[in-house]
C-alpha positions in Angstrom: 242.9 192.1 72.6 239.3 192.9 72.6 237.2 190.7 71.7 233.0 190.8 70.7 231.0 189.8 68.3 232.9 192.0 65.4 236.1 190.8 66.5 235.2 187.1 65.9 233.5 187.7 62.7 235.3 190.1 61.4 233.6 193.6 60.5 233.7 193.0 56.2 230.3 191.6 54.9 228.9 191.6 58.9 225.6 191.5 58.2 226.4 188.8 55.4 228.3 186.9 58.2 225.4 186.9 60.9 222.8 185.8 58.1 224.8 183.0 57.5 225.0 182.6 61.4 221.3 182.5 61.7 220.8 179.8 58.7 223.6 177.3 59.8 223.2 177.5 63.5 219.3 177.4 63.6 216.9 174.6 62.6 215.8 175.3 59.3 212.8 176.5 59.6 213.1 178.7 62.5 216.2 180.3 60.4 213.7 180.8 57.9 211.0 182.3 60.1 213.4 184.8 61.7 214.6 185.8 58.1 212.0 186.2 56.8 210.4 188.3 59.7 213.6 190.7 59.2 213.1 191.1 55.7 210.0 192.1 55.8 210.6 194.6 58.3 213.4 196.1 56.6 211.2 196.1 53.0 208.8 198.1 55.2 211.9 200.9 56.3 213.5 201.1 53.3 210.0 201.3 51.2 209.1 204.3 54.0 211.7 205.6 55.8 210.2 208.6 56.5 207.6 206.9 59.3 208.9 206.1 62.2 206.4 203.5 63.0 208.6 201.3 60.6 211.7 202.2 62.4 210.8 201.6 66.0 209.8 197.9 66.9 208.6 196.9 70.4 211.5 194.8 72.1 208.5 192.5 73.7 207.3 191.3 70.8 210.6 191.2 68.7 212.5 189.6 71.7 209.9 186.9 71.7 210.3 186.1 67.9 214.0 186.7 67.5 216.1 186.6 71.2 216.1 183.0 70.8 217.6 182.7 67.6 221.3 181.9 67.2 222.6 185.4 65.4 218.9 186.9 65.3 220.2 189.6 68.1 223.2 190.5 66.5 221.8 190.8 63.0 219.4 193.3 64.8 221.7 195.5 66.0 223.9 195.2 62.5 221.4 196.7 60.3 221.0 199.9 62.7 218.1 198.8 65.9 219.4 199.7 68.9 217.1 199.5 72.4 215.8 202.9 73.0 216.5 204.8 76.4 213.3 203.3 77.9 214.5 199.7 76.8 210.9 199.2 75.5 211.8 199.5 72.0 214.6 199.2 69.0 214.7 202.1 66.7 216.8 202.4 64.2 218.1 206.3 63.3 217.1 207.5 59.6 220.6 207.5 58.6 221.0 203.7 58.9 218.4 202.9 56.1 221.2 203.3 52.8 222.6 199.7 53.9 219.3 197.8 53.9 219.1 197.3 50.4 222.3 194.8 50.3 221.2 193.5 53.5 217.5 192.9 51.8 219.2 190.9 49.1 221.4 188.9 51.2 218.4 187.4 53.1 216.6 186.7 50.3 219.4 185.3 48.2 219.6 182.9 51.4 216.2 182.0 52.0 214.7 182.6 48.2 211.7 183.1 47.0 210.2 182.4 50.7 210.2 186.3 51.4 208.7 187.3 48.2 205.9 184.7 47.7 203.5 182.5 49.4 204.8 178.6 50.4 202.8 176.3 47.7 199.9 174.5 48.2 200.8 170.7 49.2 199.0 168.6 46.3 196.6 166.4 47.9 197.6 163.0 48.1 194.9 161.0 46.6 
């Protein structure tokens, strides 16, 4: 049988499957930071689609915030990156954008209102 990532999560809800990856697997914070980093880039490809500058991320830099992250790879590749020929970016094709709305909601719905609004101010103690 083969096996791969798909096989052992099952390929219903995927993306759903990999978010919960990241937030049970991760400290929580760090689960929250990588979240919220992918929800904001995929507001900014679903608001634009259109500009490619949205759909094509340099690996450096997203390696460096999300390779570490238990499930932050695979939930890369599930909503449509891929590494380009050059291996110095992901780019995700046009035609992937129509899932990112559910995705978008999933993350948010896990992490709440962090993706949407600033953290409150910590009263002072006095």
């Amino acid at each position: 049988r083969g096996g791969g990532l798909a096989a052992n999560l099952g390929t219903k809800d995927l993306a759903g499957k990999l978010i919960r990856k990241v937030w049970n697997e991760n400290d929580t914070k760090v689960a929250t930071k990588a979240l919220t980093l992918l929800c904001k880039i995929l507001k900014n490809v679903a608001k634009d689609p259109s500009k490619e500058k949205f759909r094509k991320l340099k690996m450096s830099v997203l390696d460096s915030r999300l390779g570490s992250v238990t499930g932050g790879p695979e939930l890369l590749a599930n909503v449509g990156f891929a590494p380009n020929a050059e291996k110095t970016h992901y780019v995700m094709p046009a035609d992937a954008v129509q899932k990112l709305s559910d995705v978008i909601a999933k993350i948010e719905a896990r992490v709440g209102s962090t993706t949407t609004t600033a953290p409150k101010p910590k009263p002072n103690p006095t």
